[in-house]
N, C-alpha and C positions, 0 to 999 in steps of 0.2 A: 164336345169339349167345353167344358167351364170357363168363358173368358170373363168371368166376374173377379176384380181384383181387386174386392169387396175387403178381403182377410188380409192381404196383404197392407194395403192404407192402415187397417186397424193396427196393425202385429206395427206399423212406423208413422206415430203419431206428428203431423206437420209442429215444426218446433222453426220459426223464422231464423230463430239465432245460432242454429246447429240444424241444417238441411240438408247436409252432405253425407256420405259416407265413401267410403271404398271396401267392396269386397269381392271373394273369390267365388266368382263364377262356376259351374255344375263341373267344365270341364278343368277347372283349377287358375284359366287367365284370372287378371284384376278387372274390376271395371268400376265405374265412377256411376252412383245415381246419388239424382237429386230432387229431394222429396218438396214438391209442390203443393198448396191447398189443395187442389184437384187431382193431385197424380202423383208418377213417380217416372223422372226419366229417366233414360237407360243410356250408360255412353262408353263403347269402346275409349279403352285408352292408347293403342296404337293404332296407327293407319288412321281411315275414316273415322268420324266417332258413329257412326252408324252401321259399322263394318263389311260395309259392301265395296266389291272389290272390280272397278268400273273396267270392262273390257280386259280382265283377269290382273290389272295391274292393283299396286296397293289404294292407290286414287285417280281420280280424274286428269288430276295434276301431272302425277308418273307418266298415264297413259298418253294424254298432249306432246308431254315431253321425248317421250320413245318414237312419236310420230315424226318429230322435229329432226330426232338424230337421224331415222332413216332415211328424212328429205335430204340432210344436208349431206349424208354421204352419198348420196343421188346423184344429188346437182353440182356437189361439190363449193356448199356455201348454204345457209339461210337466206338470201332472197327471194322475195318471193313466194315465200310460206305465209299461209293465212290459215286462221282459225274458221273452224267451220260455224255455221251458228247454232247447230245442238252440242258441239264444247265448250263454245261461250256461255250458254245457260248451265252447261255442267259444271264447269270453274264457278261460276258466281253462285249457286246453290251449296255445293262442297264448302266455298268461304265460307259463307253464313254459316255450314255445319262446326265448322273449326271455330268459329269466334263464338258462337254458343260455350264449347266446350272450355277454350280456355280463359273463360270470363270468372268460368266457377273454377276453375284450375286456380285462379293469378286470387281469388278470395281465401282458395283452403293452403295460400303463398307455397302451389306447386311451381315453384317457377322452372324451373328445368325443363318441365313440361310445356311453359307457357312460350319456354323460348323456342320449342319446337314448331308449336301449333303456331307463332306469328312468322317464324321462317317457313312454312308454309305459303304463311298469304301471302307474304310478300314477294317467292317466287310466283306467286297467280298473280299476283299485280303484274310482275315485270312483263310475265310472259304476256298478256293482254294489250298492253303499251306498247311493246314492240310487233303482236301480229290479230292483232284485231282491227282492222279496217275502219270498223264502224264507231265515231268517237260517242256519242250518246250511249253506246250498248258498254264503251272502252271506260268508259266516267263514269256508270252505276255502281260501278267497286273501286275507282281509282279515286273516289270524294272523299273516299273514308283511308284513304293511306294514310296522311297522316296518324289518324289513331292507330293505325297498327304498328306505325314505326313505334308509337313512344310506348305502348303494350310491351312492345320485344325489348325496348333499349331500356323499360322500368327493369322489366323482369331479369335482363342480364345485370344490370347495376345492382338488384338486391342480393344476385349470386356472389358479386364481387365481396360485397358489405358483408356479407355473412362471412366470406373468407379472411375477411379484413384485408383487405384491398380494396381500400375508400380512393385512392387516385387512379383505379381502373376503373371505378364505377364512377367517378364525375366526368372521365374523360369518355365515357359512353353517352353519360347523360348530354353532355357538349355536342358531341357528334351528333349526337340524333335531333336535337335540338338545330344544327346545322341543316343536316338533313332535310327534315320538314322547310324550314324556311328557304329552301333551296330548293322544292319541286316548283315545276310546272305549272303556272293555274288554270283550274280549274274554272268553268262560270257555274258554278254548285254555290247554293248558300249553305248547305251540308259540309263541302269541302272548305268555306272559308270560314264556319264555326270550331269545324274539327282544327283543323291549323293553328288558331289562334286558342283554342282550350289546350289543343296537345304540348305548344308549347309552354304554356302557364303552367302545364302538371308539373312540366318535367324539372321546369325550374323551381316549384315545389320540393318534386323527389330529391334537388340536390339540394335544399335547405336541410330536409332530412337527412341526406348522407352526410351532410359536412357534420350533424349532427351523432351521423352513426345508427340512426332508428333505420332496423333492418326491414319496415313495412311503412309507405307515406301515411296508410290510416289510421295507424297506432294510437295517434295522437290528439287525433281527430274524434276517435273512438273515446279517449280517456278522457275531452273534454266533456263530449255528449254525456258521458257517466254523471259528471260532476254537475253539468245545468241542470240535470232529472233531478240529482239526489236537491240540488239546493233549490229545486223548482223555479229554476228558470228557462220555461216553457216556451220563451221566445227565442230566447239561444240556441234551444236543443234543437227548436224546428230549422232554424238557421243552419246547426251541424249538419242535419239530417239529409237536408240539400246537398253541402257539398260532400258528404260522405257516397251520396249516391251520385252524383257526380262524375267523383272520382274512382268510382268501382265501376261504371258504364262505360 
């Protein structure tokens, strides 16, 4: 078998500013790749983004959770249920798989999608918090909630804006903004960086929606245009920061 994928790189030349695409697969699904200097990744767009289907469920996540119903109609309650510690490395693997994907999702403003793939983690958060025993193994994904509450509450408030329902999407941007500043802390300098960026974005995204701009980068993007074109090279590099920032 030929695994040289020599011709394929060639036939899709790395282009920074359009890296994306979507198209239909041999047997006709969609899927999502995205073209790298070096490569090209490949990523299911429903279920996993790696399409493996853990202990025959759609994820990791499903399959925890089917464990848990059958406990509790057991014993007749969730006490006492714990996560084993090869589900805990399956949950915290799977995240990372999902925040991969919907990083270039929430870029190519799939949001519908993006609001899936953080309701995702944030069922894997909860579920963690509540039956993971071990809090150092429980804190390696739960430093970065924050960021994924204001991922899901950006991407639901762009849904609104787009629908023109600008007082449903600030009242999301507020709540999650609540949110965040209303977990638990952490002793993470991870968790106490994300906390205090997550809520400065979000209080950005609502500059922009009071404004109506149905993407917070837009703006951001159209300034960066303007410092190139008038060469001012200390500005743009200035943009460029929080441009990537704000898209991490």
């Amino acid at each position: 078998m030929d695994r040289d994928i020599s011709v394929l790189l060639a036939d899709w030349e790395y282009d920074p500013d359009n890296p994306t695409r979507m198209i239909n697969a041999a047997d006709g699904r969609l899927i999502l790749q995205v073209r790298r200097p070096l490569g090209v990744e490949q990523f299911e767009l429903t279920g996993r983004p790696d399409g493996k289907r853990p202990g025959g469920h759609i994820t990791a996540l499903e399959a925890v959770e089917a464990r848990l119903r059958a406990y509790t109609e057991e014993k007749g309650g969730a006490e006492g249920f714990e996560l084993e510690s090869g589900e805990i490395q399956e949950l915290r693997d799977e995240g990372i798989l999902f925040y991969y994907r919907y990083i270039v999702l929430f870029q190519m403003n799939q949001f519908t999608r993006v609001i899936d793939d953080t309701e995702h983690n944030l069922r894997l958060c909860d579920v963690l918090r509540r039956y993971c025993s071990e809090e150092d193994e429980r804190n390696t994904v739960l430093q970065f909630e924050p960021y994924i509450i204001r991922m899901h509450a950006t991407a639901r408030a762009m849904t609104h804006v787009e629908a023109e329902r600008v007082d449903v999407a600030e009242t999301v941007i507020s709540n999650a903004i609540e949110r965040i500043e209303g977990l638990e802390h952490i002793e993470s300098p991870a968790f106490q960086f994300e906390r205090v960026r997550s809520v400065n974005y979000l209080r950005s995204v609502m500059e922009q929606v009071h404004r109506r701009n149905p993407n917070p980068l837009e703006d951001l993007k159209r300034e960066l245009e303007l410092a190139v074109e008038h060469e001012d090279y200390e500005r743009a590099a200035e943009l460029r920061d929080r441009i990537r920032d704000l898209s991490s």
